[in-house]
N, C-alpha and C positions, 0 to 999 in steps of 0.2 A: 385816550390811552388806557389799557385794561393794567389791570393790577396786576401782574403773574406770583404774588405770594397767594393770594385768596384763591380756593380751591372753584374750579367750576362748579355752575350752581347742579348742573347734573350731576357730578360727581362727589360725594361726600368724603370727608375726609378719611382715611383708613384706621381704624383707633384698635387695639388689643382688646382681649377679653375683659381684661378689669376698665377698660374706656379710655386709659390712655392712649394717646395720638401716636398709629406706628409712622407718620412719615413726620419730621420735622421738619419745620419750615427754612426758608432759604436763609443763613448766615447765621443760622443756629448749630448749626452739625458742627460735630466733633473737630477739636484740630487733632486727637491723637496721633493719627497717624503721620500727619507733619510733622508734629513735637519728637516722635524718634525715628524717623527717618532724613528729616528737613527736604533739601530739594535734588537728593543721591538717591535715584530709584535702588541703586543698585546698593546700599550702603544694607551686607550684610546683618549686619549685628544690629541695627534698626529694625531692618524686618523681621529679624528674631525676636527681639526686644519686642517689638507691638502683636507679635505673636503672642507671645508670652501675656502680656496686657490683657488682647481676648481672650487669652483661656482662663484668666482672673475674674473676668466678667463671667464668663459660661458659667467656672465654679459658684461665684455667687450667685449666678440665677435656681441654679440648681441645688444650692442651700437653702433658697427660699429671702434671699438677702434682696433688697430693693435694688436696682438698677437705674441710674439716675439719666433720663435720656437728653440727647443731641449735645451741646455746649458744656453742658454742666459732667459729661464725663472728660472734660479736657486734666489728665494727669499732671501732678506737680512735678516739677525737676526733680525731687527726691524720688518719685517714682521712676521717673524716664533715669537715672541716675542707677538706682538697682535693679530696675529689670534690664536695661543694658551689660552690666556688671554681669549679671545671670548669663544672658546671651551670650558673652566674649566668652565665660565658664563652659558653656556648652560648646561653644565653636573650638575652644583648645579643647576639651576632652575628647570632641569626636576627630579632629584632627590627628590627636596622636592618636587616637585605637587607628584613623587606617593608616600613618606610618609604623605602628605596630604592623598592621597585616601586610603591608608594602615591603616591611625590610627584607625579605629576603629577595624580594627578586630585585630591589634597587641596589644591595648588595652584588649579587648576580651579573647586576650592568657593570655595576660600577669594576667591578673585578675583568669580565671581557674588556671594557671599555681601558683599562689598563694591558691586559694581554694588545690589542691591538695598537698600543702606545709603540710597549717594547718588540712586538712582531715589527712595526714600523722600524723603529731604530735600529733593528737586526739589520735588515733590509738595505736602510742606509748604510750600516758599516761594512756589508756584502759588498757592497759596489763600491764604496771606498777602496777597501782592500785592493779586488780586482782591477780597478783602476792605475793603484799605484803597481800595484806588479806587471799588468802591462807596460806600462809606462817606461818601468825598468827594466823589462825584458824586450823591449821592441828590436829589430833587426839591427838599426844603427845600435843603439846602445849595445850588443854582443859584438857587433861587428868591433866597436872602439874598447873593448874590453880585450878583447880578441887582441887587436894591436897592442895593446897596451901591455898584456901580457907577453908578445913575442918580443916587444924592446928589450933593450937590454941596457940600461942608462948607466952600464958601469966603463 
């Protein structure tokens, strides 16, 4: 049976400039990205959150700050903790700026969407009406109005 951790012998391992190892070996890697997302691809505020994590990393490389690789960058709860916090911050502030830019035309709806309420209910009390006044005006009913009024019940 071959090893599949050990690198082929043609193949050497890939390491960075300073000689550290860029691929990490298998069941070393990170769990970050599990730790704030878990098993909801879609679990917004996670993928914000670990967003937010790499660009922590980035700024640190690019302060010159050590970068700890594969396992050993797995963030503690306190971290997954406020940069989530951060995320939900960003996801309401960008929510409200587009109900900010949204209000007028959902205003807009919401105001036709009431005109076609009361346009409706006109509509219905139209043919109410019409209704009752035929009703009351159809042939028999004059006809018996009509007698009604030539009696004479005195």
């Amino acid at each position: 049976m071959t090893d599949r951790t050990a690198p082929a012998p043609d193949h050497p391992t890939p390491a960075y400039q300073d000689g550290s190892p860029a691929a990490t070996p298998p069941n070393t890697f990170s769990q970050a990205f599990r730790n704030f997302v878990g098993d909801n691809p879609k679990d917004i505020e996670g993928l914000l959150a670990y967003a937010l994590y790499k660009q922590s990393i980035t700024e640190d490389r690019e302060r010159g700050l050590p970068v700890q690789p594969g396992a050993s960058r797995n963030p503690g709860s306190n971290t997954i903790d406020n940069l989530r916090r951060a995320a939900r911050t960003l996801l309401q502030e960008y929510s409200s700026k587009i109900l900010e830019a949204e209000k007028p035309g959902l205003q807009r709806t919401a105001i036709w969407a009431k005109l076609d309420e009361v346009s409706g209910n006109l509509a219905t009390l139209q043919t109410n009406i019409i209704t009752h006044v035929e009703r009351r005006t159809r042939t028999w009913a004059g006809v018996k109005a009509s007698v009604y009024g030539c009696v004479d019940f005195n």
